[in-house]
C-alpha positions as CSV (number, residue, x, y, z in Angstrom):
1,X,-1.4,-0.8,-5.7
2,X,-5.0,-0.7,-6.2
3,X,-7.5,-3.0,-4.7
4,X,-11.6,-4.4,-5.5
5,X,-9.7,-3.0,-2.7
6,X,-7.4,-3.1,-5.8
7,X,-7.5,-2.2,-9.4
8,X,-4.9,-3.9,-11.3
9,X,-4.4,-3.0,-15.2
10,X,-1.4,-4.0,-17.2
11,X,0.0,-3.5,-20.4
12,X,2.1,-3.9,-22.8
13,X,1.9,-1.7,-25.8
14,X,-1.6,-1.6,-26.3
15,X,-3.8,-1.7,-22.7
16,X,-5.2,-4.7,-22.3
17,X,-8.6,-5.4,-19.5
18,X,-8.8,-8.7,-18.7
19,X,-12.3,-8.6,-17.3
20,X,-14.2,-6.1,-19.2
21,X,-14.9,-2.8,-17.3
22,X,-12.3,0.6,-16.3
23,X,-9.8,-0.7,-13.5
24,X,-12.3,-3.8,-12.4
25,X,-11.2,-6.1,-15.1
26,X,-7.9,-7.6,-14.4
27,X,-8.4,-7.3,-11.0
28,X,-6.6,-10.8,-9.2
29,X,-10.4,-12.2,-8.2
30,X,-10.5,-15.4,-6.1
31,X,-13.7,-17.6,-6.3
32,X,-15.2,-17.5,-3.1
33,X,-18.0,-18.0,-1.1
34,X,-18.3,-14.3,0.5
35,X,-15.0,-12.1,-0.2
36,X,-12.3,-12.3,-1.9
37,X,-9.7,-10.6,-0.8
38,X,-7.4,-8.5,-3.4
39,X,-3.9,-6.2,-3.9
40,X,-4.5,-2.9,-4.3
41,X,-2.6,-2.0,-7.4
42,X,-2.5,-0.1,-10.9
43,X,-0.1,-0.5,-13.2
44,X,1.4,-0.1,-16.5
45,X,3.8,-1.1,-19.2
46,X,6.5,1.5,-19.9
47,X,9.4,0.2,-21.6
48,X,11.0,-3.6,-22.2
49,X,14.7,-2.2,-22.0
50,X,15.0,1.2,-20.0
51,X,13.8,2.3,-16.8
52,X,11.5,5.6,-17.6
53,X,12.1,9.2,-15.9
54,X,9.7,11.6,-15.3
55,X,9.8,13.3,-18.7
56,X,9.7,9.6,-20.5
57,X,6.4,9.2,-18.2
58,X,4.8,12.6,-18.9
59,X,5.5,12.1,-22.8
60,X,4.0,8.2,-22.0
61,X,1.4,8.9,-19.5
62,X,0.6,12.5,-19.4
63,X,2.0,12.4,-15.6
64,X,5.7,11.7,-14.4
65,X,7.1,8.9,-12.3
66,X,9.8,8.6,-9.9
67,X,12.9,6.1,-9.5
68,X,14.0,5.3,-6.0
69,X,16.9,8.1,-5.6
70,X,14.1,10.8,-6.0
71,X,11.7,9.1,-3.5
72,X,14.4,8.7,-1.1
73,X,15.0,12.1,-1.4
74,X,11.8,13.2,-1.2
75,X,11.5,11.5,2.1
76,X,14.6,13.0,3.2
77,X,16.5,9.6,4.0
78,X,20.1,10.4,3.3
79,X,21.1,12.1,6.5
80,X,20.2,8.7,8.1
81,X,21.8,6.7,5.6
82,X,25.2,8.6,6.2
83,X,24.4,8.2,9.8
84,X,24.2,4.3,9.5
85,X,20.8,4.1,9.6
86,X,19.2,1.8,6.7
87,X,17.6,-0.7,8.2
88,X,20.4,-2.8,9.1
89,X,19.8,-5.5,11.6
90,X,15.7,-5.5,10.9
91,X,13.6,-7.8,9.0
92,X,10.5,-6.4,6.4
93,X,7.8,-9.2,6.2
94,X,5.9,-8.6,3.1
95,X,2.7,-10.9,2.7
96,X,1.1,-11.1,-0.8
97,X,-1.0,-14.0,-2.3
98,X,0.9,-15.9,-4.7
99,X,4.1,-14.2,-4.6
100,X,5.7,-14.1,-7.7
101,X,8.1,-16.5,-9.6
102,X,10.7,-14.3,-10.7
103,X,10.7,-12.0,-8.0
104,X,14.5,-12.9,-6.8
105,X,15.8,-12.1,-10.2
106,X,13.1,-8.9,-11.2
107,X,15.1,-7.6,-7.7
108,X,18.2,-7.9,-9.1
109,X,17.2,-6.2,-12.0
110,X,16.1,-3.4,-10.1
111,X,18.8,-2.9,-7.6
112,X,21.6,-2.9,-10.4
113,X,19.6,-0.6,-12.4
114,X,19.2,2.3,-9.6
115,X,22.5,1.2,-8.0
116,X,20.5,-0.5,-4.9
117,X,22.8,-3.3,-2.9
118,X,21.5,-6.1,-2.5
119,X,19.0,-6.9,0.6
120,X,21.7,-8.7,2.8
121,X,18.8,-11.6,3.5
122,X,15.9,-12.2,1.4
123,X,14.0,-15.6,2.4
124,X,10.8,-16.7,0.8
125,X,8.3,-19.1,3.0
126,X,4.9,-20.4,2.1
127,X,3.9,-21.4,5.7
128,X,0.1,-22.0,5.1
129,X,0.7,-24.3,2.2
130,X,2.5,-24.7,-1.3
131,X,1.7,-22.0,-4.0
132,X,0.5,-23.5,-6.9
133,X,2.6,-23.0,-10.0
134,X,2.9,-19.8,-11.5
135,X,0.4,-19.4,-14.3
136,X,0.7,-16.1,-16.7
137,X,-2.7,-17.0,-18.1
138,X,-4.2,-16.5,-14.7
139,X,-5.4,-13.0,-14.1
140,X,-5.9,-13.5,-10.2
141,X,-2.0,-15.1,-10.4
142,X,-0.4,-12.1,-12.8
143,X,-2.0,-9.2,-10.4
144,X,-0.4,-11.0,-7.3
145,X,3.1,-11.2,-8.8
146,X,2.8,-7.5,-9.9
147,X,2.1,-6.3,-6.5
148,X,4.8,-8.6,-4.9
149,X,7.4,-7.0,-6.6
150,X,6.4,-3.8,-5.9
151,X,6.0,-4.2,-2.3
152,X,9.0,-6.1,-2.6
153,X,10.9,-3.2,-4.3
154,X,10.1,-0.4,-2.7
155,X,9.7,-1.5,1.2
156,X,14.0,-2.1,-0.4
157,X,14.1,1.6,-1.5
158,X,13.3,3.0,1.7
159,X,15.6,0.9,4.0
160,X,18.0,-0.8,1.6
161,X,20.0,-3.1,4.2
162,X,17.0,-4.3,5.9
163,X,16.8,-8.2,5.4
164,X,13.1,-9.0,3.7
165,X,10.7,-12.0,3.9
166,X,8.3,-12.5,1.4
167,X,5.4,-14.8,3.0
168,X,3.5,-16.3,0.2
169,X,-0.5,-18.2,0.5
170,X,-2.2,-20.5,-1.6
171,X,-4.9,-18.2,-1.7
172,X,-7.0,-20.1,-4.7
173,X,-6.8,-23.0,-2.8
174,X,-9.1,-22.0,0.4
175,X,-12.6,-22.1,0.8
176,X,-15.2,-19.7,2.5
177,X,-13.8,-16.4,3.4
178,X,-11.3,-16.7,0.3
179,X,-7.8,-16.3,1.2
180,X,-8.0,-14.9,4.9
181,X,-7.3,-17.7,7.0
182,X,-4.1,-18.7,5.3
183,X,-3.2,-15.0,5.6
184,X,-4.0,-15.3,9.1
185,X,-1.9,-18.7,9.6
186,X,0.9,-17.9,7.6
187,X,1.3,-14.2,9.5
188,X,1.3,-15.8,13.3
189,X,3.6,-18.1,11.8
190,X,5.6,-15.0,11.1
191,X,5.2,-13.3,14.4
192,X,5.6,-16.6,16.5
193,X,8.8,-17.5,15.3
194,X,9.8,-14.0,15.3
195,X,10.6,-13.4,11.5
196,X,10.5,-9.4,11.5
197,X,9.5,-6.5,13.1
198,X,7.1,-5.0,10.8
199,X,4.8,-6.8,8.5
200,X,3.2,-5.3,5.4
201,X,0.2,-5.8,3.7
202,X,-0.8,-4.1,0.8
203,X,-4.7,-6.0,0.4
204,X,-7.9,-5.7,1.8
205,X,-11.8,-6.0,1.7
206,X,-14.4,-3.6,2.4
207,X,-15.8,-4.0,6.0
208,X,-19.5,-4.7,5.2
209,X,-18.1,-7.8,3.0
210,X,-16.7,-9.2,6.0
211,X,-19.2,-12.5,7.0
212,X,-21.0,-11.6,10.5
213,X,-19.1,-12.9,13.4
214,X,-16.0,-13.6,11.6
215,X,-13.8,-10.7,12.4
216,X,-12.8,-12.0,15.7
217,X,-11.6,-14.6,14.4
218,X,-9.4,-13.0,11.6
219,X,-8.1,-10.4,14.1
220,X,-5.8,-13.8,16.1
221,X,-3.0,-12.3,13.8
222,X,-3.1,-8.7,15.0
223,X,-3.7,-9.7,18.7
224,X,-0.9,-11.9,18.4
225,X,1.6,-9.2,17.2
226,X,0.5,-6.8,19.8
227,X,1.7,-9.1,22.7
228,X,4.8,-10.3,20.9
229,X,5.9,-6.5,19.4
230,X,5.7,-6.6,15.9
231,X,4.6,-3.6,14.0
232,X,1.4,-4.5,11.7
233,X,0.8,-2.0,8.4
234,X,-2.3,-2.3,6.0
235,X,-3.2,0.0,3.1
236,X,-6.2,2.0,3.3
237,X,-7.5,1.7,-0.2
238,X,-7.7,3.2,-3.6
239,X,-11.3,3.7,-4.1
240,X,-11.4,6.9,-1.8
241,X,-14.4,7.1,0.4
242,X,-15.8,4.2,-0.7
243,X,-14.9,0.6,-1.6
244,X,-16.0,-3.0,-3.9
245,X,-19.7,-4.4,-2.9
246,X,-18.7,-7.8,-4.6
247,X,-16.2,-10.4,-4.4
248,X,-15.3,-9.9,-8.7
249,X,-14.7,-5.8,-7.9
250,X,-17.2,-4.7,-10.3
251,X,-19.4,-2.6,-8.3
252,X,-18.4,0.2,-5.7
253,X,-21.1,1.0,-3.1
254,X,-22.7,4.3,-3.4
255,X,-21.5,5.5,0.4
256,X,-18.7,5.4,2.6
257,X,-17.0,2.5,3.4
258,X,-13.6,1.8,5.0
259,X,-11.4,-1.8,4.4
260,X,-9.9,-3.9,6.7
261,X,-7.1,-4.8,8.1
262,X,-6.6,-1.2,7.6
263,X,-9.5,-0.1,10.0
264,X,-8.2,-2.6,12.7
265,X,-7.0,-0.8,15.9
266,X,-4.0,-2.9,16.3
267,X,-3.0,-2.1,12.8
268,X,-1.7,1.0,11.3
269,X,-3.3,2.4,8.2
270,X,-1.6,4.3,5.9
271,X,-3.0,6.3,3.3
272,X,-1.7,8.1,-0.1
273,X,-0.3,10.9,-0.7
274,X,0.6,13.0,-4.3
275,X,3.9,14.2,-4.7
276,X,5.4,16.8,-7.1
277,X,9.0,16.4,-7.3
278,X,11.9,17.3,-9.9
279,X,14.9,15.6,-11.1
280,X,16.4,15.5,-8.0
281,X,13.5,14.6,-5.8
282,X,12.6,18.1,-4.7
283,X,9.4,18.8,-3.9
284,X,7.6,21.6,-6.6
285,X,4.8,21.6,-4.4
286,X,3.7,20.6,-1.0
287,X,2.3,16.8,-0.6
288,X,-1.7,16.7,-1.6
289,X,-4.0,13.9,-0.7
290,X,-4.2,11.6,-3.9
291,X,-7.0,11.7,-6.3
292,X,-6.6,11.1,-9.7
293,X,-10.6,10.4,-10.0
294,X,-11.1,13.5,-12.0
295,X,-7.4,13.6,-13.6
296,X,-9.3,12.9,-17.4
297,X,-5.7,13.2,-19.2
298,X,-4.3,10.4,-17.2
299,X,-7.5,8.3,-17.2
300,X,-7.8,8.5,-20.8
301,X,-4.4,7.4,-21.3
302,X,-4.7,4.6,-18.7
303,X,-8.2,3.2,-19.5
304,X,-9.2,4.9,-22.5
305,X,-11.8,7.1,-21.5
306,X,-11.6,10.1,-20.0
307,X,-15.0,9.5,-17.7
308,X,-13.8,10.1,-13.8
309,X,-13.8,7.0,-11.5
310,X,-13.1,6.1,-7.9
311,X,-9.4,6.2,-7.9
312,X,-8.2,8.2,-4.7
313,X,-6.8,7.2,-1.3
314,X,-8.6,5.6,0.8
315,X,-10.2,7.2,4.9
316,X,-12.9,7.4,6.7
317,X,-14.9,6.0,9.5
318,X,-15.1,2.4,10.6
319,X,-18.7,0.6,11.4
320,X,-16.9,-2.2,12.9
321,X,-14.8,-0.4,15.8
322,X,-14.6,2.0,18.1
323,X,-12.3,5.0,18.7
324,X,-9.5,3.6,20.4
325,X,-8.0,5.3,23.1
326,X,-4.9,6.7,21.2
327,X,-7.4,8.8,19.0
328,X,-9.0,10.8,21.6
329,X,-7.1,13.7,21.0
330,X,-8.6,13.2,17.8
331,X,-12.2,12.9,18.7
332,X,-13.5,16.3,17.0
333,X,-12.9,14.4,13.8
334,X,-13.5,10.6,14.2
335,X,-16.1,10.7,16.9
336,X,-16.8,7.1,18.7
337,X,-15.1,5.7,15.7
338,X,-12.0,3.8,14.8
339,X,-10.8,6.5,11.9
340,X,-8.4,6.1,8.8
341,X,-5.9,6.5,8.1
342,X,-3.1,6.9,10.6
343,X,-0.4,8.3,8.8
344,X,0.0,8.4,4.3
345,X,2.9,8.2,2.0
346,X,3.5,8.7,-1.7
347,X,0.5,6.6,-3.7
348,X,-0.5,9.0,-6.7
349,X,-0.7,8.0,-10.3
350,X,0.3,11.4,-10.6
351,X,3.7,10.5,-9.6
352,X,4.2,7.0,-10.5
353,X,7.0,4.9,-9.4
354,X,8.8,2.3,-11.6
355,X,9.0,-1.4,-10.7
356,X,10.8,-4.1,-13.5
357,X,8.6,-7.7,-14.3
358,X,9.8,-10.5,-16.1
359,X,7.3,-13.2,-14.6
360,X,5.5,-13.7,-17.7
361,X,2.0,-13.4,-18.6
362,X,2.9,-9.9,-19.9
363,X,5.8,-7.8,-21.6
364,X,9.5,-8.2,-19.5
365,X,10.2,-4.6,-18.7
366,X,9.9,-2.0,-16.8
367,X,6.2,-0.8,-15.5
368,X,5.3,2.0,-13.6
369,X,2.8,1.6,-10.4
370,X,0.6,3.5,-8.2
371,X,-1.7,3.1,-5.2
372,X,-1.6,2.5,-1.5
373,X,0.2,-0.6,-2.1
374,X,3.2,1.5,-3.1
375,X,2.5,3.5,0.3
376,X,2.6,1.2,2.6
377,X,6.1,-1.0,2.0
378,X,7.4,2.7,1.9
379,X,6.5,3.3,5.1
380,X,7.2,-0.3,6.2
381,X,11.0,0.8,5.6
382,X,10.3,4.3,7.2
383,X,9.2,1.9,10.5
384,X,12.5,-0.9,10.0
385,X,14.7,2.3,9.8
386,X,12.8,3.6,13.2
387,X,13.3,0.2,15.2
388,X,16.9,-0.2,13.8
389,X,17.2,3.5,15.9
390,X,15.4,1.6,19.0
391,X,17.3,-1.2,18.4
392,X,14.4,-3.5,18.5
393,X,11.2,-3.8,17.3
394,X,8.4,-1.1,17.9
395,X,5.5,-3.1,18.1
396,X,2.2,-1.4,18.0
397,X,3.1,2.3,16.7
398,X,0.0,3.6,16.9
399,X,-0.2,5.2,20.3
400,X,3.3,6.8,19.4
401,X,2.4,7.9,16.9
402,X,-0.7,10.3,18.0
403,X,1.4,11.3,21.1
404,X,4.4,13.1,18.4
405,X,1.2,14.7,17.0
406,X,0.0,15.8,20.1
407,X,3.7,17.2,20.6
408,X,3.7,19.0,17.1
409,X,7.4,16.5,16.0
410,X,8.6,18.6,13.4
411,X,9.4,14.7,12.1
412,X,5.3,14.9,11.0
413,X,4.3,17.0,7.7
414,X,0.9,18.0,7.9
415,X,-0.9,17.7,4.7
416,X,-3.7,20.4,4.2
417,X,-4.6,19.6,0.5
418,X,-7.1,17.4,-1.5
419,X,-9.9,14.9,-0.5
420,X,-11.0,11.4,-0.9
421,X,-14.2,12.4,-2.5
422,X,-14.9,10.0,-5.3
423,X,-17.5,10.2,-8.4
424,X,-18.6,7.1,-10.7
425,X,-20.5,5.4,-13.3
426,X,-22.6,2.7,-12.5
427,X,-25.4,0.6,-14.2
428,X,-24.9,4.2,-16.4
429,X,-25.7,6.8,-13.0
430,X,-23.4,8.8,-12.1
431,X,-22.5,8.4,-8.2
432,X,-20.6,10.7,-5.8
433,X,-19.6,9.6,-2.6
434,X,-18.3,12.6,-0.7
435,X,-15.0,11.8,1.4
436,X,-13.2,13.9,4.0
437,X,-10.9,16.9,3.0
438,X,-7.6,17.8,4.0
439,X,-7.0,20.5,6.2
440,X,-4.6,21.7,9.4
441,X,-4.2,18.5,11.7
442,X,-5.6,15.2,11.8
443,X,-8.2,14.4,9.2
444,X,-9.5,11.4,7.8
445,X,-8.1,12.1,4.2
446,X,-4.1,11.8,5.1
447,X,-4.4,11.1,8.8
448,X,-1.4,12.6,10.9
449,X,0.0,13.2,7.5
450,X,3.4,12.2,6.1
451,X,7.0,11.9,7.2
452,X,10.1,13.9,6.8
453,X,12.2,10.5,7.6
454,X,15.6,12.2,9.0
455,X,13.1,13.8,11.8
456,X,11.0,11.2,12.1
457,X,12.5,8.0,12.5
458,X,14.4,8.8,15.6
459,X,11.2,10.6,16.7
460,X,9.2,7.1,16.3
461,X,12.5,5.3,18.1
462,X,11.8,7.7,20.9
463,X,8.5,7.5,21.3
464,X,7.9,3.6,20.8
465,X,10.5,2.8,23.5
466,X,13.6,3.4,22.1
């Protein structure tokens, strides 16, 4: 879930920082010249035989988590699933790093667990090059397989009878611009032999990281799956209005940044979101933007110290692009600039969700996750449940999507709570970098804002073609 545009902290019993500092150690870090490009993910160890609830979690972690019944409810999906629609027919291509070793059997696990059937495909591929053997002693490897299987697992949740493709890279084996160009291969390999309709991609790198003059060269994927249809998702972030200066994710810069893919135009960003929900998956209160920077009981718990830290969605402005066209209805609020995100799902760590590892390296249990990893292969499913409705895929959403906020779809929940404004200690000063509140309409905090699903996903069908 989190990202150096991750954090990634596991543990089992007693927490455990494989680097050295709050949420930067144990961060997957690939040597590189330049970037390295990371998951964005925090977890932790909840139980080796039994999937948590939310009082187990609160008792655990001072905050509750959700299994997938409750999210699916939240999201108001079973209207469509007793209509048919689950995603049948479509393909989820989920691109992580790695991959991880047991993630066919960790699946399993889950789905008999929360009474999940079985995806009716699920291929793995590794078309930019064999993955090197799994290694539990590698940091860099042990993040990656975390945040496969909880893309993996909850892209499922939300459209259960969608086929999946996990795309694994050899990412420790490239050179340069550290991982990107066999994420770049390995996707138009996806897209030209026409694998799936959406692709989701829960990593990124701050923009000012990116080497001048290579982004055009990086974007061949995104062009690509704008002419051939396919529906492109990145994560916004979990270091709210800012994001990592270096490639090990040790040091946040002290102003707004934004991360890419997410700020591409021809992707769709989506942000985080904090839900309150009961047993049953009711909300208590209305969606908030998520930031658990100043949540002391829950850091304290997580990293052992109470001190706040950059741990909120991900929005802002990018200094690489320019508005495009389908957010000039939105110019009072991005200006001339490509703004982020475009639309946000559930992300808190004040609403964790619960994902079960057995790769090794760690405790075989169940963990629970949050971050805007966990939001985006939710709304990867949201999208596969939308093109099942088209019947065929939606390609670029974006423009879609601002036109059903321009028509007010009652499918589109505004969210009018919370900021992205993150504080932080560094070389021991305290930094604030202010973000971008919530508020009625589009803002740069939650974007368009979230999705009631039953609404929605014929609204998107609509809209993008259908």
């Amino acid at each position: 879930m989190l990202h150096r545009a991750l954090r990634y902290l596991r543990a089992a019993g007693v927490l455990t920082l494989v680097g050295g500092s709050l949420f930067a150690g144990g961060a997957p870090v690939v040597a590189a010249a330049g970037l390295a490009i990371q998951p964005m993910l925090v977890t932790r160890f909840a139980s080796a035989t039994q999937a948590p609830d939310s009082d187990q979690c609160v008792q655990q972690f001072t905050e509750p988590c959700y299994q997938p019944a409750q999210i699916q409810a939240a999201y108001h999906e079973q209207p469509l699933f007793n209509r048919g629609i689950t995603g049948r027919g479509q393909t989820i291509v989920i691109v992580d790093s790695f991959g991880s070793p047991t993630i066919r059997s960790d699946l399993a696990t889950f789905d008999r667990e929360f009474g999940l059937p079985a995806p009716p495909s699920f291929r793995i591929i590794q078309p930019a090059g064999r993955v090197p053997r799994y290694n539990g002693n590698n940091g860099t490897q042990l993040g990656w397989a975390g945040e496969t299987n909880l893309d993996v697992d909850w892209a499922h949740t939300i459209a259960p009878r969608a086929n999946i493709v996990l795309v694994e890279t050899p990412v420790a084996e490239s050179t340069g611009i550290a991982g990107l160009p066999e994420i770049v291969a390995a996707e138009n390999y996806v897209i030209d032999h026409h694998l799936g309709a959406v692709i989701s991609q829960s990593f990124g790198t701050a923009e000012a990281t990116l080497p001048r003059g290579s982004i055009s060269g990086l974007r061949s994927t995104y062009i690509n799956a704008e002419q051939q249809g396919v529906t492109v998702l990145a994560a916004t972030g979990d270091q709210g209005a800012t994001d990592f200066s270096n490639d090990a994710g040790t040091l946040l810069y002290t102003h707004r940044a934004v991360i890419w893919p997410a700020s591409d135009p021809l992707v769709t960003a989506v942000g985080g979101t904090q839900l309150a929900l009961d047993s049953t998956g009711r909300r208590t209160t209305a969606d908030a933007v998520w930031n658990d920077g100043s949540n002391y009981a829950l850091l304290n718990v997580i990293a052992g110290s109470p001190d706040p830290t950059g741990i909120a969605t991900g929005g802002g402005k990018s200094t690489l692009f320019g508005r495009p066209s389908y957010q000039n209805g939105v110019a009072r609020v991005v200006g001339n600039h490509r703004g982020i995100p475009d639309i946000s799902m559930s992300a808190s760590c004040s609403g964790l969700v619960v994902t079960y590892d057995s790769f090794g390296g760690e405790s075989a249990g169940w963990y629970v996750s949050c971050g805007t990893s966990e939001a985006t292969p939710l709304f990867a499913g949201i999208v596969a449940l939308a093109a099942q409705v088209a019947g065929h895929s939606l390609g670029l959403i974006n423009p879609a999507l601002y036109r059903l906020y321009a028509e007010r779809a009652a499918g589109l929940v505004d969210v009018t709570q919370g900021s992205n404004t993150v504080s932080f200690t560094q070389h021991s000063t305290m930094y604030t970098v202010k973000g971008y509140s919530a508020g009625s309409g589009y803002d740069l905090a939650s974007g368009v804002g979230t999705v009631n699903a039953d609404l929605f996903v014929p609204e998107l069908a609509q809209a993008a073609g259908g």
